[in-house]
N, C-alpha and C positions, 0 to 999 in steps of 0.2 A: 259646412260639411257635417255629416251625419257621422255618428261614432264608429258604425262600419266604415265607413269610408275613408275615416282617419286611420282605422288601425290599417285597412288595407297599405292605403299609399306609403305606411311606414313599413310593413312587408314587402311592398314591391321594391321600397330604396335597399334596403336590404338587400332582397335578389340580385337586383343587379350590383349591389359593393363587394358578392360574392364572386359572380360573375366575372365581374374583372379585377377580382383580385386573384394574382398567383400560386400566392401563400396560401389563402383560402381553399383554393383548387388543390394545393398540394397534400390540405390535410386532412381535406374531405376523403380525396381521392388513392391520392398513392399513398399515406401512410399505412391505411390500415393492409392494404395489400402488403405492403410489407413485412409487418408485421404477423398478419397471418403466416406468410409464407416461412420467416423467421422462427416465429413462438413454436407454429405448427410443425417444422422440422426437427429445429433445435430443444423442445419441450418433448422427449420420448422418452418414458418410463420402460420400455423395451430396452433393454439391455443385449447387444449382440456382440459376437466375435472375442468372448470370454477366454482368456486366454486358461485351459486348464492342462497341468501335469498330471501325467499317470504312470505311477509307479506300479506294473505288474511282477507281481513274484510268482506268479501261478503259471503264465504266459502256459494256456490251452488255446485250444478253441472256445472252450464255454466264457473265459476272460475277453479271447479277441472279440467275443462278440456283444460282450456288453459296454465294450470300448468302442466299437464300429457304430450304436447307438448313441452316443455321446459326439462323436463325427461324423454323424449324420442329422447333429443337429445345428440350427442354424445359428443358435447363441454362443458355441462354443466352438475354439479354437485350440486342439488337440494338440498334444507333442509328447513323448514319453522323455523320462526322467530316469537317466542309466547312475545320479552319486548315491551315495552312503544316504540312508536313510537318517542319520544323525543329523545329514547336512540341510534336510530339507525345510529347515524354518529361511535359510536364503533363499529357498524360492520367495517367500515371501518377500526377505528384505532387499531383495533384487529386484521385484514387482515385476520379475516374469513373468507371475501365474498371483490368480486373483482363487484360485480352487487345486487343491490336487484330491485326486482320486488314487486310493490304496487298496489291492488288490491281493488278500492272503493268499498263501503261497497253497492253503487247503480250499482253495474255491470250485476246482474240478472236483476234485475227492469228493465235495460236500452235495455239489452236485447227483453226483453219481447216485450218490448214498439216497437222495430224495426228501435232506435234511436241509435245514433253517441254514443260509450262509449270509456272511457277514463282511460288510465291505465297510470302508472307512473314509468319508470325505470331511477335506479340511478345507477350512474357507475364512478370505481374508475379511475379518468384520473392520477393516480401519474406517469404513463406509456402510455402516449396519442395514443403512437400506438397499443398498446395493447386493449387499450379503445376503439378506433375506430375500432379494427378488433371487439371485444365484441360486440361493436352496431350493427354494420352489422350483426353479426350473431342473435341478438336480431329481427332487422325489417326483416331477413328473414322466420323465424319461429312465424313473428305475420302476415306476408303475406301469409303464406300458413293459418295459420289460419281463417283468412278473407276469404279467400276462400271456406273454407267450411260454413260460416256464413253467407257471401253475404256483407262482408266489414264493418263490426258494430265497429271496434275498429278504430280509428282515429291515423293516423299516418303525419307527418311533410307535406310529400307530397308522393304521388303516386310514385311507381317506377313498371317497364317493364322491367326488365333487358333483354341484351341478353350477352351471355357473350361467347366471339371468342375464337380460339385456344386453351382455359385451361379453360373448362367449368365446374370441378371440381375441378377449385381452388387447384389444386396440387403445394405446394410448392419447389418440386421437378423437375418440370419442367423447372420452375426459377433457380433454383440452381446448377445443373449439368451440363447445359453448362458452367456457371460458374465457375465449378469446373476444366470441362478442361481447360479452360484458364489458370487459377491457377497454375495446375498442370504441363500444358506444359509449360508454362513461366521459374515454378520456379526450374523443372528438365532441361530443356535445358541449363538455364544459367548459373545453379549451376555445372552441370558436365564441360561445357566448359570454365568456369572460371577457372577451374581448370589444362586444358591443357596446356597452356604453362608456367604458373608456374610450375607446377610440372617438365619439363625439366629443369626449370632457379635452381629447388630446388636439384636436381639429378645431374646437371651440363653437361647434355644429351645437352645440348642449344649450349655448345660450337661447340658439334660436327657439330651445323647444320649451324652453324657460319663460319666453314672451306671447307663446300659443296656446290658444285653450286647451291643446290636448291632456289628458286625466294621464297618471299613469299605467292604469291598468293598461291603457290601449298601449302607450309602444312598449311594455311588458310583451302583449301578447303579439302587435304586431315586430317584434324583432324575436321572440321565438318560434314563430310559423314558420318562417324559411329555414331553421336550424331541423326541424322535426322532421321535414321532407326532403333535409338532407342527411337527417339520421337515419333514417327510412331506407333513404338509398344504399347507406352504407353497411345499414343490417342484411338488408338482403345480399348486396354483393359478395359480405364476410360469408353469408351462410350460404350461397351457392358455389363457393371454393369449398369451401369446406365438403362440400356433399360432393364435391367433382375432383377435388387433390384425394382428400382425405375418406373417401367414401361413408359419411355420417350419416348414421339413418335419420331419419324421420317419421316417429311410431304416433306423433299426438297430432291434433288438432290445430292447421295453421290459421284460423281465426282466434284460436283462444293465444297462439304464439303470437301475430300480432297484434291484439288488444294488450297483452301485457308488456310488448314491448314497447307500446306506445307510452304505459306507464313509467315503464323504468327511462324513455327516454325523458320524458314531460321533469323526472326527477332529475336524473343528471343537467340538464336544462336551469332548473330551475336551482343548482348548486353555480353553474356558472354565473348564472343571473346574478345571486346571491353574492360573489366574489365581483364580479364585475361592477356593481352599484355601490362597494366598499372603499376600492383602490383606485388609484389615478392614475396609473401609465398603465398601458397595453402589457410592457414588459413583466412589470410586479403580476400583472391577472395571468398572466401565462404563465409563472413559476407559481404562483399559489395554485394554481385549478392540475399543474399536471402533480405538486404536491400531495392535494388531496384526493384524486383520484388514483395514478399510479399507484405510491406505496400501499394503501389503503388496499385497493383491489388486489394485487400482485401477492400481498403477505396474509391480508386479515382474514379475506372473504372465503378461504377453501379455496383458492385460482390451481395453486399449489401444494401448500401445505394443510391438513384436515384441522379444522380448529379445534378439536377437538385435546389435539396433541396442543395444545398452545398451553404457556399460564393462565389461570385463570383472569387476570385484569384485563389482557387481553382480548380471551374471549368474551369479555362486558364488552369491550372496545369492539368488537368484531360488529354488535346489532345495530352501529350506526354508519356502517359501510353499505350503502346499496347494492351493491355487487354482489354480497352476500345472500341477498335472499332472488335475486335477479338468476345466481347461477343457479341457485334449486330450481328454479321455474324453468330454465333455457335446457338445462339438463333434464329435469322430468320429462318437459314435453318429448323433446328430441328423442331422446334413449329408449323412458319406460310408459311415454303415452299416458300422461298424467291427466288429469281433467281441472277445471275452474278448482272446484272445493277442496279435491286433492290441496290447490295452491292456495287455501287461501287465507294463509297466517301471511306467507310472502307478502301476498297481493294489499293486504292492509297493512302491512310495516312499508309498502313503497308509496303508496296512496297517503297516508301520514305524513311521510317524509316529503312529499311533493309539498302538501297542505301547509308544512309549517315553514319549508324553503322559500315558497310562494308569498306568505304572509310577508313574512323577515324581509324579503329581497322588496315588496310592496311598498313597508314602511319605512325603508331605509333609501326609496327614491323620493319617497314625499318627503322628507326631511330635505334631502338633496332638493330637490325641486322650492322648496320653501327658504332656502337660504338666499 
């Protein structure tokens, strides 16, 4: 048999030990659906149904109607507040109200007058990002206000916003590239950790032990069926995505799959790496969703900006793929990035393939040689 021919026939046993395996089917297929549909729900940076009090002393019209814009918003959830003004830090410690809005009793007068008025919102920081998503959505609904008044209420300082790529602040947008990362990370590495234990577990390893096969070929032939089932799996995530979540798609999907083919070839080539180490199935399946999971979910920007991190951290952040996977999935998708745009990404994943590759290489020729 000719070297293609051996890699082939060890992709085709492959195929088919995916095929009828269950578990295989399950994680190919319904986890990441799940997940999507999980991550993508329960992952929203939109904060709605705010619960806020409003204390008016003024109670005009010119008050009811800057209250009537606060209930007619979709983040907030409106009630007025009839105690003692002394009493009102139990709103807080009651966690009735996450915001009260305070209304001087001179806000028509000031009105009237065609002078600067001044209003008072308090907000519960026990959750500072929370807090700060509330204020925002506060200064943008006393700026459209202003706008139909000609500017009479006083705010910290003027803002213009203009807001690029995610002009409706879709949390979604954010998150879904995210998600494939996620997803092809922790399906690539988790099935192919699995390949060559499961021969050392079956004792199938011996046979390969007694055949001229090289190892590059069942390298490559037991990661070819994983690719064209990472494949499948990228597209299925990014077509919910574009149909749940309506994500655009502003870049080039040639340049999106080439570099996804990269970043799978990498995650691949990390499973490979744990799987040609360990010898139960079990142990490669807690190490691969180890390194994957936590890594992606904390280091990579999934969630939290690295930027906010400590610094040791973010050293730790440049050996997470995920990391330079979501600038690429996000460029393209959102702001239509091109090759060059990516391409510090593209060579920190091309690298990381190279030296996975290498490692996982000589760490089955040792195996092989014992």
């Amino acid at each position: 048999m000719t070297k293609a021919s051996r890699t082939i026939a060890i992709a085709r046993k492959e195929f088919l030990h995916i095929i009828h395996d269950p578990r295989s089917l399950i994680i190919i297929f319904v986890m990441p659906l799940m997940q999507l549909i999980l991550f993508g729900y329960a992952l929203n940076m939109e904060i709605q149904n705010i619960n806020l009090a409003v204390i008016d002393y003024s109670r005009t019209p010119q008050s009811s109607h800057l209250i009537e814009q606060f209930e007619g918003s979709e983040f907030f959830s409106v009630f007025h507040y009839n105690g003692k003004h002394s009493d009102i830090e139990n709103i807080f410690l009651k966690r009735e109200a996450k915001i009260i809005l305070v209304i001087d009793q001179d806000f028509a007068r000031n009105f009237q007058r065609q002078t600067k008025t001044s209003i008072q919102i308090l907000v519960d920081a026990a959750d500072p990002n929370a807090a700060t998503i509330i204020k925002n959505y506060c200064y943008g609904i006393i700026a459209n206000f202003n706008l139909e008044h000609g500017g009479q209420i006083s705010q910290p300082f003027d803002v213009e916003p203009r807001i690029w790529y995610n002009p409706d602040m879709k949390s979604a947008y954010f998150f879904v590239p995210g998600l494939i990362a996620l997803i092809l990370v922790m399906i690539s590495a988790m099935l192919t950790s699995l390949a060559i234990t499961r021969e050392k577990e079956t004792g199938t390893l011996e046979q390969i032990l007694v055949s001229p096969i090289k190892p590059i070929e069942i390298i490559i032939g037991k990661v070819f069926p994983y690719i064209i089932m990472a494949f499948l799996d990228g597209f299925l995530i990014l077509m919910m995505g574009m149909i749940l979540f309506k994500v655009p798609f502003a870049g080039s999907h040639f340049l999106l799959i080439l570099l996804s083919t990269l970043y799978i070839i990498t995650a691949l080539s990390l499973g490979l790496m744990i799987s040609a180490t360990v010898e139960t199935q079990q142990v490669a399946m807690m190490m691969a969703i180890s390194a994957t999971l936590l890594p992606t979910v904390m280091l990579s920007g999934f969630i939290f900006p690295i930027r906010s991190m400590p610094i040791l951290l973010q050293y730790v952040s440049y050996i997470v793929p995920a990391k330079y996977f979501l600038i690429i999935a996000r460029g393209i998708l959102i702001k239509g990035n091109t090759f060059f745009q990516l391409g510090f990404q593209t060579l920190a994943l091309t690298l990381m393939s190279i030296i996975l590759l290498i490692r996982t290489l000589r760490k089955f020729s040792l195996n092989l040689e014992k």
